[in-house]
C-alpha positions as CSV (number, residue, x, y, z in Angstrom):
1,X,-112.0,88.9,-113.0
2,X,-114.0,88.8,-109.2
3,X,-112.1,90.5,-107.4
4,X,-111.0,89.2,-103.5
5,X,-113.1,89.9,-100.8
6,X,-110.9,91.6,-98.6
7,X,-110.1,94.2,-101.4
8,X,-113.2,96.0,-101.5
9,X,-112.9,97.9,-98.3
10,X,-115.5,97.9,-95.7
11,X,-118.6,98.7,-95.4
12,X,-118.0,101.3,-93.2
13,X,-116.4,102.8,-96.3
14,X,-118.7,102.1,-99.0
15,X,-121.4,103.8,-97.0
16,X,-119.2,107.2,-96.4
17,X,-119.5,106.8,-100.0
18,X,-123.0,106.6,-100.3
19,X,-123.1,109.3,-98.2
20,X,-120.8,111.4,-100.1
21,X,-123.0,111.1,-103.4
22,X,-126.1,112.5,-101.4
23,X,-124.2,115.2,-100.2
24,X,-123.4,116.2,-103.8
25,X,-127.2,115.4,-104.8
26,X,-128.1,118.1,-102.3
27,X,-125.9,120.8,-103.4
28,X,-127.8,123.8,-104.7
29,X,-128.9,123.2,-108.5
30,X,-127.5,126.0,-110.9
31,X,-127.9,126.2,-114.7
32,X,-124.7,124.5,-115.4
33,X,-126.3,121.0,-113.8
34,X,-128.4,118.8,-114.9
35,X,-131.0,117.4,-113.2
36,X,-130.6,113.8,-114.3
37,X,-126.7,114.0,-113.2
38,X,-128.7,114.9,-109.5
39,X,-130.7,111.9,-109.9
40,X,-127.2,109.9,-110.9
41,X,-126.3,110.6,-107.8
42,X,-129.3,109.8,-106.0
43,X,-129.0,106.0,-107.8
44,X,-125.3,105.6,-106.9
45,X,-125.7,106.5,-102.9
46,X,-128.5,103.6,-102.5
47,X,-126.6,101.5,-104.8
48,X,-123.5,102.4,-102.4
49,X,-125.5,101.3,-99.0
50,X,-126.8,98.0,-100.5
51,X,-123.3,96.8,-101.4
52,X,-122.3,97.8,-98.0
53,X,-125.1,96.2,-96.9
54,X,-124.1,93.1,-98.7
55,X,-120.5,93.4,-98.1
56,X,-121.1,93.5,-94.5
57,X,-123.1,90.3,-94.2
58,X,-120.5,88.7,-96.7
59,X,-122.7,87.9,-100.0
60,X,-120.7,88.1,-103.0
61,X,-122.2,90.7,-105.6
62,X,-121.5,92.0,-109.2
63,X,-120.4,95.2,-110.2
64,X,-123.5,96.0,-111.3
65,X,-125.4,99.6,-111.4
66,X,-128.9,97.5,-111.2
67,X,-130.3,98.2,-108.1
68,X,-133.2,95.5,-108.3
69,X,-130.8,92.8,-108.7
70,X,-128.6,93.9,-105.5
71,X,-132.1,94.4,-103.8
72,X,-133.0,90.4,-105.2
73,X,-129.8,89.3,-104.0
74,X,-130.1,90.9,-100.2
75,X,-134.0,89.0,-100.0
76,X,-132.7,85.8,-101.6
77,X,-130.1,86.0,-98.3
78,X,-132.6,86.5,-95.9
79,X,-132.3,90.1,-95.3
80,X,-135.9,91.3,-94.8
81,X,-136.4,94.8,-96.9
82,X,-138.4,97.6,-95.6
83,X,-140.8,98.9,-98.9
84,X,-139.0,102.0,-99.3
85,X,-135.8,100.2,-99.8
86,X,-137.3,98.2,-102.3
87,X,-138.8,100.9,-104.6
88,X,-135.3,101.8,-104.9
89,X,-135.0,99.8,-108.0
90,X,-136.5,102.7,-109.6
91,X,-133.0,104.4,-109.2
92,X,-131.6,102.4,-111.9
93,X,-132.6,104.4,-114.8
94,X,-130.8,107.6,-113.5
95,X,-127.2,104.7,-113.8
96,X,-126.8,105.3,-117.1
97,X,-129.4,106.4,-119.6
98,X,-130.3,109.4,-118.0
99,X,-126.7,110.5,-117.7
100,X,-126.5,110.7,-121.8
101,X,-128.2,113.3,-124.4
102,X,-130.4,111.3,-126.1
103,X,-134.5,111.2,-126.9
104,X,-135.4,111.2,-123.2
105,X,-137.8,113.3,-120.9
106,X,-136.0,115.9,-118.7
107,X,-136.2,115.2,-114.9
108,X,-138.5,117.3,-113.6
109,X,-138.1,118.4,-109.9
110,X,-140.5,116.3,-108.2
111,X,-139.0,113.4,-109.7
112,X,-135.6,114.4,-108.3
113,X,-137.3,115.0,-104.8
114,X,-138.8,111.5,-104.7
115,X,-135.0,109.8,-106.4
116,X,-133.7,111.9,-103.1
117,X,-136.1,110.8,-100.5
118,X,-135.7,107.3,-101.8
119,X,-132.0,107.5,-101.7
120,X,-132.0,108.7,-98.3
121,X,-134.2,105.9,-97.1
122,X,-131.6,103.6,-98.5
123,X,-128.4,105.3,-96.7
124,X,-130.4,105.4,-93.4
125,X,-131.5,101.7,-94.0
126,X,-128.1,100.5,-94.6
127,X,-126.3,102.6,-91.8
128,X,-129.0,100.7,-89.5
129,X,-128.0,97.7,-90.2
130,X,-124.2,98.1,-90.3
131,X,-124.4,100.0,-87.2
132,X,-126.9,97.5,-85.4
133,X,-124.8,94.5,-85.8
């Protein structure tokens, strides 16, 4: 069931969110954490700021953890996308699959740098254009 609008907070508050997840992806790795739970974190801060992004110029989005299809939606409005937002679609793997034991490669730790950077890009991107308008 959709749910209304005006029940998904603002976008003011889904970016503190986004930020909140990169703070936790910056916290000092120990043995007890994975590096693909990291990287979760990573994919749900950008996937945070583009639904604040989208819930700020009103266009209605899914629940979805697929970052390509909130980035598809944001260009199909209009909203022009600087590169490094858009390679954000990468992020989606690190939604679920990498979250799981299972036959999958290990992060290493220049893959979490680059989910980071990437991230980052996207919170900065989306707090520009909340904040700019």
């Amino acid at each position: 069931m959709p749910r209304e609008y005006s029940e998904l907070g603002t976008p003011q508050e889904w970016l503190k969110r986004a930020k909140s997840n990169l703070a936790i992806a910056k916290q000092p790795k120990t043995e007890d954490i994975y590096m693909e739970d990291l990287c979760f974190e990573t994919q749900q801060a950008a996937e945070k700021a583009l639904k604040a992004v989208l819930l700020f110029k009103k266009i209605p989005f899914r629940f979805v953890h697929d970052l390509a299809e909130l980035i598809t939606l944001l260009e199909n409005n209009g909203i022009s996308l600087p590169e490094e937002v858009r390679t954000a679609a990468i992020l989606t793997d690190y939604s679920v699959e990498a979250r799981y034991p299972g036959p999958f490669e290990p992060v290493t730790k220049e893959e979490f740098k680059n989910a980071l950077k990437i991230a980052e890009s996207v919170v900065a991107w989306a707090e520009n254009q909340i904040s700019n308008q």
